[in-house]
N, C-alpha and C positions, 0 to 999 in steps of 0.2 A: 677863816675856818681851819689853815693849816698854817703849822708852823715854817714849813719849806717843802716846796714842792719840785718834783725832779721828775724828769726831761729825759726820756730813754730816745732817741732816732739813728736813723741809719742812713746810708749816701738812698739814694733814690733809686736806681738801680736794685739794688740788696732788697730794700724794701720789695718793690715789685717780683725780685725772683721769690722770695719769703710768703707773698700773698699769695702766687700764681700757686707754690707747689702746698701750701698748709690750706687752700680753696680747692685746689686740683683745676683749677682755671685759665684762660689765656693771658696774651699781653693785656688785651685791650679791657676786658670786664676787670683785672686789678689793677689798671689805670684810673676806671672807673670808680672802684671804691676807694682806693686812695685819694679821689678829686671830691671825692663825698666827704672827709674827713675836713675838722676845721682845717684851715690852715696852718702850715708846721712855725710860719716865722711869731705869731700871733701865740701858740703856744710858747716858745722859746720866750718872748719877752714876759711872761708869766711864770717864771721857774727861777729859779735858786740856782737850781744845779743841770747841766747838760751831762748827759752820756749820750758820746757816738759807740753806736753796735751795730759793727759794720765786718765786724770778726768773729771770730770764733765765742762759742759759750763761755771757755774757760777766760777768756779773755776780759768779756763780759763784768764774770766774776772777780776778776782784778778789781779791774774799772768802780765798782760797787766798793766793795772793801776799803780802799782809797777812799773814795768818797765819804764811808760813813766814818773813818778815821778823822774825819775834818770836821765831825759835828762835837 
């Protein structure tokens, strides 16, 4: 269905502080959603390309740019 698919994550941590403050929620209910989610390693073997976003937006932004430099 797709030519290449790419793979945005973050360390575990980031994620969870990212969930709690864009839900306005605690530790434990965005543990919870994040335990909802497929699995991250099962993802990962289904992608082309990985980005870690564990930084900054603009960083981000690099990160992206590079990458579509490679296609």
């Amino acid at each position: 269905m797709f030519d290449k698919i790419i793979f945005v994550t973050a360390d575990e941590n980031t994620r969870l502080k990212r969930v709690m403050k864009r839900d306005n929620c605690d530790k434990n209910f965005a543990q919870k959603k994040i335990s909802a989610q497929a699995p991250e390693k099962g993802k990962i073997e289904k992608s082309n390309y990985i980005i870690k976003n564990n930084s900054s937006f603009e960083e981000l932004k690099k990160q992206v740019e590079i990458m579509l430099g490679t296609f």
